[in-house]
C-alpha positions in Angstrom: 0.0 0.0 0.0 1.5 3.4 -1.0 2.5 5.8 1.8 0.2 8.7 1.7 1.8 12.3 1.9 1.5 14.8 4.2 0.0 18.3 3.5 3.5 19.8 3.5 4.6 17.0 1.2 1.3 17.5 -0.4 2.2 21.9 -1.3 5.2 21.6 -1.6 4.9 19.3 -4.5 2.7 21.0 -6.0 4.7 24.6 -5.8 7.5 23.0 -6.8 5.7 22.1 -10.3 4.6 25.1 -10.3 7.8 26.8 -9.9 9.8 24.4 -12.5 7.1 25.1 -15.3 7.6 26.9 -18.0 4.0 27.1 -19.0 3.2 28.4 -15.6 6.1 31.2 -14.9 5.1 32.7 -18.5 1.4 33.1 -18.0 -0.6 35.6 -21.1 -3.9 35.7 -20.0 -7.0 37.6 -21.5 -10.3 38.4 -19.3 -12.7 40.9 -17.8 -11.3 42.9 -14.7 -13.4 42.2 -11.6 -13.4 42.0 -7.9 -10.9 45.1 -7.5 -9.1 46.4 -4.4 -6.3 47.5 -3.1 -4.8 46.2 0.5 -1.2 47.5 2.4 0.1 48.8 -1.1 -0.9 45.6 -3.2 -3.5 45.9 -5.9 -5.9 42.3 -5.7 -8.2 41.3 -8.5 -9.6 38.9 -10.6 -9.8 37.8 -14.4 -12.9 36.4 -15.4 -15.1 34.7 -18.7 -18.2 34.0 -17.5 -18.8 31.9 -14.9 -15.1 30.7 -14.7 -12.2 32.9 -13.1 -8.8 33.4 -11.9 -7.3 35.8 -8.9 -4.5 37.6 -9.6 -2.2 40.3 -7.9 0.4 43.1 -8.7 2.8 43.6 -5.8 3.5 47.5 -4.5 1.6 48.5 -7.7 1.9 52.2 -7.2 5.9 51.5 -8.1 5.1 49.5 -11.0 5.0 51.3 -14.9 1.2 50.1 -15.5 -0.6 53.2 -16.2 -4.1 51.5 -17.2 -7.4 52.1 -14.9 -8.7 49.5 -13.3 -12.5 49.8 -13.9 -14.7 46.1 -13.6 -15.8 44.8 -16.3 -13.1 46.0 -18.6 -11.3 43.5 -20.8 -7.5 43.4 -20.6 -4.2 41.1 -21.2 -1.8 40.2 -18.0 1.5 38.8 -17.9 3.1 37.1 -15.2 3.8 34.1 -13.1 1.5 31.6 -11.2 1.8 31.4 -7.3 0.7 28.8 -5.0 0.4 29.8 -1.5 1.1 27.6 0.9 -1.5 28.5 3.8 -4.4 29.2 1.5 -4.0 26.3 -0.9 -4.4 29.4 -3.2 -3.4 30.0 -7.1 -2.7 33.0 -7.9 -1.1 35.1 -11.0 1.6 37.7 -9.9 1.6 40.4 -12.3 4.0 42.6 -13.7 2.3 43.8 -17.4 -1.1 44.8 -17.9 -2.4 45.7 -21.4 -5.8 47.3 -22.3 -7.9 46.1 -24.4 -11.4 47.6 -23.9 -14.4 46.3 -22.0 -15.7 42.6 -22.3 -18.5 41.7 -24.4 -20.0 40.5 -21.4 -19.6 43.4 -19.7 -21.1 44.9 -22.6 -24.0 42.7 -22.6 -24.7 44.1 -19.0 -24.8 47.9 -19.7 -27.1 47.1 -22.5 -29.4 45.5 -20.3 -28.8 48.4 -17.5 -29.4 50.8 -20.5 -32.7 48.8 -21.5 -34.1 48.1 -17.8 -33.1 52.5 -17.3 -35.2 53.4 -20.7 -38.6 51.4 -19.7 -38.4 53.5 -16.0 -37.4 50.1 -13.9 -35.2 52.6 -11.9 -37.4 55.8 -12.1 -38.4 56.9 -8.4 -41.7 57.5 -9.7 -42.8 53.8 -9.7 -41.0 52.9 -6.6 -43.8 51.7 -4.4 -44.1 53.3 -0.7 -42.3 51.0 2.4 -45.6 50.7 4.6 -45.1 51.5 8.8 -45.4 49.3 11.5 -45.3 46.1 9.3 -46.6 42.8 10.5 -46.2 40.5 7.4 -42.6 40.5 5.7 -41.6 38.4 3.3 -37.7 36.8 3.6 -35.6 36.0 0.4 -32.2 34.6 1.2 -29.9 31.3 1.8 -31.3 29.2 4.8 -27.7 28.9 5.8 -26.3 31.8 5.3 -25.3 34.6 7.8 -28.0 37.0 6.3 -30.7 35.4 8.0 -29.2 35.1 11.4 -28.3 39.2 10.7 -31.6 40.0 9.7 -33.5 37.6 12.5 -31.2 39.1 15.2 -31.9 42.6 14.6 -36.0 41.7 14.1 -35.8 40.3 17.5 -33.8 43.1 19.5 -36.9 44.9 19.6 -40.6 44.0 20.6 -42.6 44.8 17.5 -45.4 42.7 15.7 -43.5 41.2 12.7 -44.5 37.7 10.9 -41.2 36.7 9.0 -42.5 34.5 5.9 -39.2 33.1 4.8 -38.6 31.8 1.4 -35.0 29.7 0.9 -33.0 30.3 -2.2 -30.0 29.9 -3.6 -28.2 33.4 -3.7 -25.2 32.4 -5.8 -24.0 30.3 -8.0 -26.2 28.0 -11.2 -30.1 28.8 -11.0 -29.9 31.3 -8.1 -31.2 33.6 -10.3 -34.4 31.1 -11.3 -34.9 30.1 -7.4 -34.7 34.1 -6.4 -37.1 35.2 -9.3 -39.5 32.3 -8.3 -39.6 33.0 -4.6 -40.5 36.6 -5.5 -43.2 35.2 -7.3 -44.8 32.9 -4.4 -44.3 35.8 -1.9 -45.7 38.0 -3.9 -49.4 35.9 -3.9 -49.5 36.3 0.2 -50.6 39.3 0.5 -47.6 40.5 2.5 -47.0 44.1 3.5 -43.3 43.7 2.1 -40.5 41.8 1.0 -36.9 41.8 1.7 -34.3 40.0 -0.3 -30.8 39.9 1.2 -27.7 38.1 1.0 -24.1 38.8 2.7 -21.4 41.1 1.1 -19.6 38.8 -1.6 -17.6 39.7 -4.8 -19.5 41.3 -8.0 -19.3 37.3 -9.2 -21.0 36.5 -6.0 -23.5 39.1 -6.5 -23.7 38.5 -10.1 -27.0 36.8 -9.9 -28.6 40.2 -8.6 -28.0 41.2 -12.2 -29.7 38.9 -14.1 -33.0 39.4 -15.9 -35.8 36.8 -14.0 -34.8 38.9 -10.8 -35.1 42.0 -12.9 -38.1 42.0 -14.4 -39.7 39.5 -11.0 -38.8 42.4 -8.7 -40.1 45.2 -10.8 -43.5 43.5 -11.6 -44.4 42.7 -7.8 -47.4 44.4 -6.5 -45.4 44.3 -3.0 -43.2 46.7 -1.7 -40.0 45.1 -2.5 -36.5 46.0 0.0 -33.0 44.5 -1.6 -30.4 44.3 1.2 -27.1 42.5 -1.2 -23.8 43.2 0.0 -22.6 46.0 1.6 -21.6 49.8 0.4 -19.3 48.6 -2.0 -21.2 46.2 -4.1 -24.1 47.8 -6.1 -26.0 45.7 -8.1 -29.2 46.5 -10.7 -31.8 45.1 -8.3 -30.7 47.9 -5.8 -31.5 50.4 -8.8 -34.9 48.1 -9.4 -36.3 47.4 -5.8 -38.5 50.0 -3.8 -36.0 50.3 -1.2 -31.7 50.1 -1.3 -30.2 49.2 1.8 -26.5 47.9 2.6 -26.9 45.1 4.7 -28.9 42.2 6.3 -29.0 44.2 10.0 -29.6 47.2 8.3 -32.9 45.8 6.6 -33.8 44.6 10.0 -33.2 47.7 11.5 -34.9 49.9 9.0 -38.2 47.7 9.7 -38.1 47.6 13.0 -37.1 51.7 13.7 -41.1 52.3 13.3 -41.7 50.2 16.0 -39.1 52.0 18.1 -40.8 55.3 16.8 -43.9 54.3 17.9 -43.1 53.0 21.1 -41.5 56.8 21.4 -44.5 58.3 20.3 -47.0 56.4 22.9 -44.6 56.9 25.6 -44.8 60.6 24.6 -48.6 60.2 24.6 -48.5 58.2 28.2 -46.4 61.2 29.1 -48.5 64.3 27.6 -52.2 62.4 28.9 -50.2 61.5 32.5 -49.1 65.6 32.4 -52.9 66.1 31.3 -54.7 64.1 34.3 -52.6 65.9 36.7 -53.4 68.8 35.7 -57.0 68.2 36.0 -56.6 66.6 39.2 -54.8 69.7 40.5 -57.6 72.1 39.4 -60.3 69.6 40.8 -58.6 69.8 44.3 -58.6 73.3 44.1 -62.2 73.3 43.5 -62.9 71.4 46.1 -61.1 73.4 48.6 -62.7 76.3 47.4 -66.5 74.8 47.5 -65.5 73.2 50.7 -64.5 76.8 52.5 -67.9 78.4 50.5 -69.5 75.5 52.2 -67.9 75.6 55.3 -69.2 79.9 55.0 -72.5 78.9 54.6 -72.9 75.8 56.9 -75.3 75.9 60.0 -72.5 74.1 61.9 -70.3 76.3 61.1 -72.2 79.2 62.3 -73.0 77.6 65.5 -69.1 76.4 65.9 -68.6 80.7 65.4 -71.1 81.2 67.8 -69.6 78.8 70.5 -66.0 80.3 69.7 -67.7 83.8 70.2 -69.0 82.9 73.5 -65.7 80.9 74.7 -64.2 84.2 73.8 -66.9 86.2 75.6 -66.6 84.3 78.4 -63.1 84.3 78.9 -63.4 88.3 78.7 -65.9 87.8 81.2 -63.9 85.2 83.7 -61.1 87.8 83.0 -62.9 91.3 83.7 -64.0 89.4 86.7 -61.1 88.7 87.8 -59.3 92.0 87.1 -62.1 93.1 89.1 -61.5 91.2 92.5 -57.7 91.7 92.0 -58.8 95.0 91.9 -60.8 95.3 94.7 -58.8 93.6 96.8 -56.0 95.3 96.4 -58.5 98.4 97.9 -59.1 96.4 100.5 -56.2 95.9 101.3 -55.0 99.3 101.4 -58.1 100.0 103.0 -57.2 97.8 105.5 -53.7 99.1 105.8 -55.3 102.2 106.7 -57.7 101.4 109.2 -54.8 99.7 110.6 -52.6 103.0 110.7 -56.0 105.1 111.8 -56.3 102.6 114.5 -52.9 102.6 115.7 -53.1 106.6 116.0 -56.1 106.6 117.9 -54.7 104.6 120.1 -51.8 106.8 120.5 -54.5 109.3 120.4 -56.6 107.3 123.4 -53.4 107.8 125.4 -53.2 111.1 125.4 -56.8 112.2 126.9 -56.9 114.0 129.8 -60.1 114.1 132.8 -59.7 117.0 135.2 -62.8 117.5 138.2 -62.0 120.4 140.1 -58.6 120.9 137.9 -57.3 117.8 139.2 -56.9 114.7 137.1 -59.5 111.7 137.5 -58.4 108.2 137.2 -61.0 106.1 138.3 -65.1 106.8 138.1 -65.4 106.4 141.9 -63.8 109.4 142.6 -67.0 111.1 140.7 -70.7 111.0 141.2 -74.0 112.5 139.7 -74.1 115.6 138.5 -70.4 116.4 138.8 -68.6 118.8 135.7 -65.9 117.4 134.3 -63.1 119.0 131.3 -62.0 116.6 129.0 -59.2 117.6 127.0 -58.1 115.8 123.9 -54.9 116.3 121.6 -57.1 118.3 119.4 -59.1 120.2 122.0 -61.0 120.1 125.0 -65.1 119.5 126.1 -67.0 120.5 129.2 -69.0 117.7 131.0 -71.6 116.3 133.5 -71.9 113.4 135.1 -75.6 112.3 134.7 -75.6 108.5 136.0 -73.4 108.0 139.0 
């Protein structure tokens, strides 16, 4: 049993054939320009005859003498060498002469039919057909497999909205894509849905190149629903972008577009909770003011309330009363008091007064009444004065 090789054995081999072939290190090729770009100095693209193609590279191109644009889709001659890269399992041509030859007659073909779909108003903005709000019925074109879908679903589902996804699975590259993409449009079309997105992931224009074909074409533009294309990125523009009712870059971008309604609305009712909250409080406010008014104009009014002012007139009243009463006694006893104080001092002076009285009979001073009897004349003499007297009961 032969020994099998190992993948090192395996590339090196085949570089080395590669390398030691004539055929190979003097490659003249012929073929349409596609899938241009230019990365850390390097200019990548690809050669192309219809479905078949080649990549091919040329090396710090700005320092090279190759004065030709590079435009897709025109047709030119390269000369170089075939590369095999090791970690890619890659072919690849390394340039060093490009020579100009004019554009492809496929490339051709295409503008032709741009020029044809352009003339009957496939593009004109005037028959593009309005993107309804709020959707609830969309319609899904795209690979069951493919990252679009997970993109698209992922972005549908980051918000709460009311969105039926009616998914049709296609082929979106590659032999009778085209067919399966004009057919779905077709099926989905007879659903009555509010609209229909068809969307893929960013490729190269011969990835893409099924979004230029007729069936899609003329299948998009005869829909009666709104249709949204979503195929590749801001690079890759393709003439169903031009044909659809809506361009958009992306699979999340689709999503997002259908679902920024929904975040709109929730906005706009959050606004209105806000405004008719604002509104209510308002009302309430004035309707307890209202009340507090009518309650006082009641309270005016109210036998209960006259009868509680006439009780708080009377306490009142009657704690003038209690109080002139007492200002009263305080005041009258203070008078008698003094009163009081004076009798006190009037008595004590006629006392001292008492003392000083004099009884003379016969000019001599009488101390007791047995040293007089009836009829006998006394003087009494007082501080103040003196009386004459008789003795009438003895």
């Amino acid at each position: 049993m032969r020994k099998p090789l190992s993948v090192k054995q395996f590339n090196e081999y085949v570089k080395s054939n590669i390398k030691h072939d004539p055929i190979f290190q003097r490659v003249y090729l012929s073929g349409e320009l596609s899938n241009i770009r230019v990365n850390n100095y390097h200019l990548y693209f690809s050669l192309k005859e219809g479905s078949e193609i080649i990549d091919a590279v040329i090396y710090y191109y700005e320092d090279k003498d190759i004065n030709i644009e590079f435009t897709p889709g025109k047709q030119v001659i390269i000369k170089g060498n075939l590369s095999y890269n090791n970690y890619s399992s890659r072919l690849i041509i390394v340039t060093n002469e490009v020579i100009e030859e004019g554009l492809s007659k496929e490339y051709i073909k295409f503008l032709k039919m741009q020029e044809e779909f352009k003339s009957k108003g496939y593009f004109d903005q005037d028959n593009k057909k309005p993107i309804p709000k709020l959707v609830k019925k969309v319609g899904l074109i795209t690979s069951r497999d493919g990252a679009a879908i997970v993109d698209f679903l992922a972005m549908i589902n980051s918000k709460a909205n009311d969105i039926h996804i009616y998914l049709a699975p296609v082929k979106v590259q590659g032999n009778n894509a085209n067919k399966q993409v004009a057919e779905a449009v077709g099926i989905l079309d007879e659903l009555d849905l509010e609209v229909i997105v068809i969307t893929r992931g960013g490729g190269s224009n011969e990835d893409l190149s099924s979004f230029n074909q007729r069936e899609i074409i003329e299948a998009v533009y005869r829909a009666k629903t709104p249709i949204i294309s979503a195929i590749g990125h801001n690079i890759d523009t393709t003439l169903i972008d031009y044909t659809s009712d809506l361009s958009l870059q992306t699979p999340t971008e689709a999503g997002s577009y259908l679902i920024a309604d929904y975040i709109d609305y929730e906005k706009h009712l959050l606004n209105k909770f806000s405004h008719a909250k604002f509104v209510i409080e308002n009302m309430l406010d004035m309707r307890k003011l209202k009340l507090k008014i009518l309650k006082s104009k009641v309270n005016s009014i109210s036998p209960k309330a006259l009868i509680d002012e006439k009780i708080n007139s009377l306490h009142k009243l009657g704690k003038n009363i209690d109080k002139t009463i007492q200002d009263n006694l305080n005041y009258n006893n203070n008078k008698i008091k003094n009163l009081s104080y004076k009798f006190d001092v009037l008595e004590k002076i006629l006392e001292f007064r008492k003392k000083e009285i004099e009884i003379l009979f016969k000019d001599k001073k009488i101390y007791s009444a047995h040293n007089l009897k009836m009829g006998d004349e006394l003087e009494i003499k007082f501080s103040d004065g003196s009386r004459k007297a008789r003795i009438i009961d003895g």
